[in-house]
C-alpha positions as a Markdown table, in Angstrom:
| # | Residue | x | y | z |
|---|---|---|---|---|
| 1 | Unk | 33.5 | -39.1 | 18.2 |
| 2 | Unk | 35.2 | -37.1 | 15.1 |
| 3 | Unk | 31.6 | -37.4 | 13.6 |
| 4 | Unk | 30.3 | -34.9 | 16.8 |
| 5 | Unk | 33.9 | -32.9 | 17.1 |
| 6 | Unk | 32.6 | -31.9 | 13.2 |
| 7 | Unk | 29.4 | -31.6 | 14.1 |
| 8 | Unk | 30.0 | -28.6 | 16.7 |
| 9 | Unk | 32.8 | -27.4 | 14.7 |
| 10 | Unk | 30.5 | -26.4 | 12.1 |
| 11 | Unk | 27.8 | -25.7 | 14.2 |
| 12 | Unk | 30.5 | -22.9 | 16.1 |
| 13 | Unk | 30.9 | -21.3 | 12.2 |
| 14 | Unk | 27.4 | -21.6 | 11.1 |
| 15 | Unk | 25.3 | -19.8 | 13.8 |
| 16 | Unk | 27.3 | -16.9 | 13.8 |
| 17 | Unk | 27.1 | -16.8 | 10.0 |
| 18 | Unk | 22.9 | -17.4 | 10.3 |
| 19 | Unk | 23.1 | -14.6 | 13.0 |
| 20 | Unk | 24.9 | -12.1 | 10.7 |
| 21 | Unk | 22.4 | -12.7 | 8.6 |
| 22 | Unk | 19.4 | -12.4 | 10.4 |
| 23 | Unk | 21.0 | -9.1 | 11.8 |
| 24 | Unk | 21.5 | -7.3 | 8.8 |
| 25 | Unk | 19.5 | -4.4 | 7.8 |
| 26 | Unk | 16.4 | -4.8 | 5.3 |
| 27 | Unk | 16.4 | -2.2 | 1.8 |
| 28 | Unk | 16.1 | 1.5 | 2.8 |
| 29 | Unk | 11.6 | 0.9 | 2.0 |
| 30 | Unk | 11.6 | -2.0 | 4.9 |
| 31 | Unk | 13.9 | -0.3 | 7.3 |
| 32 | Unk | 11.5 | 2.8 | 7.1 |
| 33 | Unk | 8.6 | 0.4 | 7.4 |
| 34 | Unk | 9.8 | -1.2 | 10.6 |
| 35 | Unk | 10.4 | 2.5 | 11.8 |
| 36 | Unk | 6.8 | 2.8 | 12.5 |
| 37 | Unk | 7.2 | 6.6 | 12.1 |
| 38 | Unk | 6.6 | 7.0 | 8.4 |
| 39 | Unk | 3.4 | 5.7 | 7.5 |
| 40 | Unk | 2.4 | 8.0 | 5.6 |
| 41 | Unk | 6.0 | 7.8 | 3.4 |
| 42 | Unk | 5.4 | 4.4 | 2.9 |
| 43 | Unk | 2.1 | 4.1 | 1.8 |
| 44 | Unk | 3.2 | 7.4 | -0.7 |
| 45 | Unk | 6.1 | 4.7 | -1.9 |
| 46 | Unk | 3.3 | 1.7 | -2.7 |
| 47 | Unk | 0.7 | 3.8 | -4.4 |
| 48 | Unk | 3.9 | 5.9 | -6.5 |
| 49 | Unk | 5.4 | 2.2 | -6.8 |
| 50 | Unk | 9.0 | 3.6 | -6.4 |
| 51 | Unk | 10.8 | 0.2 | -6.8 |
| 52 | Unk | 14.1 | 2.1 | -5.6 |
| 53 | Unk | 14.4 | 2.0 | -2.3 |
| 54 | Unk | 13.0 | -2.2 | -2.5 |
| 55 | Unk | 14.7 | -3.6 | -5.5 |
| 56 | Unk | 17.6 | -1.8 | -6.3 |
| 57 | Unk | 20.4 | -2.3 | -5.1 |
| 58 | Unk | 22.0 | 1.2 | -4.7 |
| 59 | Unk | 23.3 | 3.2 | -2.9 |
| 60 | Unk | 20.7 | 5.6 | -2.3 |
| 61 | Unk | 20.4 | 8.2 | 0.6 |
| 62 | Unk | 16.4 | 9.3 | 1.1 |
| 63 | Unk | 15.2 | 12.3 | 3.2 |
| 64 | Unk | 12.3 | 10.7 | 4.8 |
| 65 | Unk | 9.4 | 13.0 | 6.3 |
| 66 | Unk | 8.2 | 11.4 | 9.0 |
| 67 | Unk | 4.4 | 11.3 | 9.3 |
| 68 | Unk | 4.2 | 14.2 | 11.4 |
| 69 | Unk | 6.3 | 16.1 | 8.7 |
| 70 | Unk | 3.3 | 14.7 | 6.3 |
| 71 | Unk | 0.4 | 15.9 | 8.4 |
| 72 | Unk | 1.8 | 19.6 | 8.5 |
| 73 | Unk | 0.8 | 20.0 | 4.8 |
| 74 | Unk | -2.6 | 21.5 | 4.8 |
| 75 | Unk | -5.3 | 19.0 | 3.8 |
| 76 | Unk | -5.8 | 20.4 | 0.2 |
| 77 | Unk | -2.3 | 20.5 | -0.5 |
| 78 | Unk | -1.8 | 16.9 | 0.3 |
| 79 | Unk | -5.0 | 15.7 | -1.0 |
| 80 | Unk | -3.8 | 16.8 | -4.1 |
| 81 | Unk | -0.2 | 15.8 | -4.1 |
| 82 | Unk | -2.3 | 12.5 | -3.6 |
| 83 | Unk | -4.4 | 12.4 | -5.9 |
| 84 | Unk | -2.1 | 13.1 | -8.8 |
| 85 | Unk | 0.3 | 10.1 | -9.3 |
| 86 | Unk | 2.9 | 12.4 | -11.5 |
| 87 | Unk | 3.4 | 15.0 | -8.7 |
| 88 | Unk | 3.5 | 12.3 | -5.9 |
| 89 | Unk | 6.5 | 10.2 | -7.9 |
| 90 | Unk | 8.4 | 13.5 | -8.9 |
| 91 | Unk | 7.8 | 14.2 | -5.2 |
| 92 | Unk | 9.2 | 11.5 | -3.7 |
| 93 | Unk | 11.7 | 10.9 | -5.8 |
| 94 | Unk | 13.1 | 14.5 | -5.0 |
| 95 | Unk | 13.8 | 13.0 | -1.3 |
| 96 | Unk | 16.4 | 10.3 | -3.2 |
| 97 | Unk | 19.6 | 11.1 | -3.9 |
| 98 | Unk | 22.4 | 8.5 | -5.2 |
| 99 | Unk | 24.9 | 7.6 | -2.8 |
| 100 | Unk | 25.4 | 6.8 | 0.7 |
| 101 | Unk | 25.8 | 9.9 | 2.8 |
| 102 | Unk | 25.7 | 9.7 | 6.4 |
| 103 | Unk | 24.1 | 13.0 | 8.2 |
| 104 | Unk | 27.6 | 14.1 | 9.9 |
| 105 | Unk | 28.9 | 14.2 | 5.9 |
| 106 | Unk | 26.2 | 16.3 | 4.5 |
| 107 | Unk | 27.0 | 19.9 | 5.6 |
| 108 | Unk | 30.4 | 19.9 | 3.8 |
| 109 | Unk | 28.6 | 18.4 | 0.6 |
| 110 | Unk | 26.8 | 21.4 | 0.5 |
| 111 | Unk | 24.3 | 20.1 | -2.2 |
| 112 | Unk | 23.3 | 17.0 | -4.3 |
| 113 | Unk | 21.2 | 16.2 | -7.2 |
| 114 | Unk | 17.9 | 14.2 | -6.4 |
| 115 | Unk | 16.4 | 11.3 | -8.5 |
| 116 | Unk | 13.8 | 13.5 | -9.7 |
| 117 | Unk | 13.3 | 12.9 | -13.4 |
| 118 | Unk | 11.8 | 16.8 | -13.7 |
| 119 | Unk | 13.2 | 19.2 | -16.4 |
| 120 | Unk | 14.6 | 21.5 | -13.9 |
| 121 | Unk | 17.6 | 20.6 | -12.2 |
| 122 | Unk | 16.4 | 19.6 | -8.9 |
| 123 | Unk | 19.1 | 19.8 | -6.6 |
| 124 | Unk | 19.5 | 19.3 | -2.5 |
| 125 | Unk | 21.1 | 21.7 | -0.4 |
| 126 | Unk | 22.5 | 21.0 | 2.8 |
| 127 | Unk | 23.9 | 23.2 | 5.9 |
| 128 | Unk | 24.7 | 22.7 | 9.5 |
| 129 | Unk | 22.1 | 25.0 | 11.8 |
| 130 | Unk | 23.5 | 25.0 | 15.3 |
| 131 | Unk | 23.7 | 21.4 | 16.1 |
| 132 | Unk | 21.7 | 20.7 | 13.2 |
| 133 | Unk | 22.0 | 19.2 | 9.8 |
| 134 | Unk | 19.3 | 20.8 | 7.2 |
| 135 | Unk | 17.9 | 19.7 | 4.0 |
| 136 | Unk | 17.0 | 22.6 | 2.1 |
| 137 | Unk | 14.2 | 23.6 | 4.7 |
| 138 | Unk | 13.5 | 20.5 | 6.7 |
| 139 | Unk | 15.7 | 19.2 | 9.8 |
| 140 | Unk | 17.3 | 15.8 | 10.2 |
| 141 | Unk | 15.2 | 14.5 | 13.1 |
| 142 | Unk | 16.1 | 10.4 | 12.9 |
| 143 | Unk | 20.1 | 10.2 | 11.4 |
| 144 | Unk | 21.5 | 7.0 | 9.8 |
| 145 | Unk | 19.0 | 4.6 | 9.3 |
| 146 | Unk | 21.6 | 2.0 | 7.8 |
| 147 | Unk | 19.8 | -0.2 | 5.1 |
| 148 | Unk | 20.8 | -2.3 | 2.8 |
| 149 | Unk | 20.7 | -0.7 | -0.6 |
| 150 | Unk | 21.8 | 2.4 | 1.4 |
| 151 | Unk | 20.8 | 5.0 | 4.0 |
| 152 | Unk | 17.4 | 7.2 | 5.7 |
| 153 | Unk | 17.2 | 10.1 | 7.7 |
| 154 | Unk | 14.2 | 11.3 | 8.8 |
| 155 | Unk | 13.1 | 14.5 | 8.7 |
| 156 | Unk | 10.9 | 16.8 | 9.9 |
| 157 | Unk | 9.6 | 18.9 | 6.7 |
| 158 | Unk | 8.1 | 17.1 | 3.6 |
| 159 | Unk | 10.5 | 18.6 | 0.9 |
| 160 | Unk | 8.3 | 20.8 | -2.2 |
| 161 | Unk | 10.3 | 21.0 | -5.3 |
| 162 | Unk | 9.8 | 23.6 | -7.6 |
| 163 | Unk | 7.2 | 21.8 | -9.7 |
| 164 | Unk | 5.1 | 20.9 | -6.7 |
| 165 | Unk | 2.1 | 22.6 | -6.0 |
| 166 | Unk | 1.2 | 25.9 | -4.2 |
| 167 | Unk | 0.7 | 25.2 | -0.7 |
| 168 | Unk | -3.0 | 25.5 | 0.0 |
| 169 | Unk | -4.3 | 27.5 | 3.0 |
């Protein structure tokens, strides 16, 4: 009898313990990946190999364009943001910042500096457009995608540093 009295006793701590767990968000590169809306981000991420948003642990925020925000860019422009692997990393790594900052917080942050590893001072701004939060150009479409190492927001515009190149007509 005491054997099954501590038999469900633990069984009443463990499987909300096992469900916590099995509830808790992936890194910021799997949350985006079970998103099914950024593709096109993600297989960016893998050929770059931006170990970032998967093996660190953070926190990092990352403006995520959506693939629709990816298929805007005229072909040329992103066949050759492709096709160099030094402008797709300093890319992508200009939608990083450090820290965790939900989209409500952003507008009076006013700006941030990005991960990109660039000689010019890449920096973020951010502003509240009507009911909108912006990120330099591009809109935050998807808010708060809580991850582990940290937090996504999707947006609508793939973000071009200054480095990046011309867009092509």
């Amino acid at each position: 009898m005491k054997m099954k009295v501590a038999v469900m006793v633990l069984a009443l701590l463990l499987v909300p313990a096992v469900m916590a767990m099995a509830q808790a968000p992936g890194n910021i590169y799997d949350t985006l990946k079970a998103a099914g809306n950024f593709k096109t981000l993600v297989a960016a991420l893998d050929k770059a190999n931006i170990k970032e948003l998967k093996a660190m642990q953070g926190p990092f925020t990352c403006f995520a364009p959506t693939d629709d925000a990816w298929a805007k860019l005229p072909k040329q422009t992103y066949d050759r943001i492709m096709a160099d692997d030094q402008i797709l990393k300093n890319i992508l790594y200009y939608h990083i910042v450090p820290g965790l900052y939900m989209a409500k917080d952003l507008p009076a942050l006013k700006q941030c500096k990005t991960l990109c590893p660039t000689t010019e001072a890449e920096i973020l701004t951010f502003q509240q457009a009507g009911g909108d939060v912006m990120v330099v150009n591009a809109k935050i479409i998807q808010p708060d995608m809580k991850a582990s190492n940290g937090v996504a927001h999707g947006i609508d515009t793939v973000l071009m540093p200054k480095f990046a190149p011309p867009k092509i007509p």
